[in-house]
N, C-alpha and C positions, 0 to 999 in steps of 0.2 A: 504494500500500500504506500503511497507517495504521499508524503505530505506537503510534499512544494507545489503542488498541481494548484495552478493562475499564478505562480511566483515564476517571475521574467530573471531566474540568475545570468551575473556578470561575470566575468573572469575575476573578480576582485572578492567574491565570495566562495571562497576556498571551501569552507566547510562544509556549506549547504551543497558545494557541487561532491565532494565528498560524499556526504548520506547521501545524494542521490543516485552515483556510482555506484557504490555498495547497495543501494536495494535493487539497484538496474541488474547487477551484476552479481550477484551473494555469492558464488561459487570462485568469484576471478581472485587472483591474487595478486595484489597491485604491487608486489617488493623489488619485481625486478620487470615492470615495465619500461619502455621507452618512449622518451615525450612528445614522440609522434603519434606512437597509438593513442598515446593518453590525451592527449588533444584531438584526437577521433573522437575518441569516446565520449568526448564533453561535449563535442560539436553538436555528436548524436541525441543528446538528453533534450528531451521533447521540452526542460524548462528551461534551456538554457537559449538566451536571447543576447548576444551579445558580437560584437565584428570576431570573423575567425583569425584577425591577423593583430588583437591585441596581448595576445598571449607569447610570453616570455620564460623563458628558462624558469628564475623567483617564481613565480606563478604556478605554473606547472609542476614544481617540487614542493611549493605548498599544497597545492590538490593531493597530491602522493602522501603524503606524510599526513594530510587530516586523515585521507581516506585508510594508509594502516593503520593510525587511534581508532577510525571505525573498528577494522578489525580485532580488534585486543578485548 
């Protein structure tokens, strides 16, 4: 179940794109993705509303890193 569903996430909200990953995904395991798929993967999140070409390294290893706290 999604709780962000009518929430437009930015690149700048790490966490929420985070829990959204993990409920998109519960099975994946983010430890040794690479920040191309992982930027796939956010593009693809039906809440995610934001330019595909503001996303940056810092950014992108912050997604990683909420999204393993997700997992723990």
């Amino acid at each position: 179940m999604l709780i962000f569903q009518g929430i437009n996430m930015k690149w700048t909200d790490s966490l929420d794109i985070a829990i959204a990953l993990d409920e998109a995904h519960p099975d994946f395991d983010p430890t040794f993705i690479n920040f191309v798929d992982l930027r796939q993967m956010v593009i693809a999140l039906e809440e995610f509303d934001d330019k595909e070409d503001k996303s940056g390294e810092k950014i992108l290893e912050a997604i990683q890193m909420n999204w393993l706290e997700e997992k723990e």
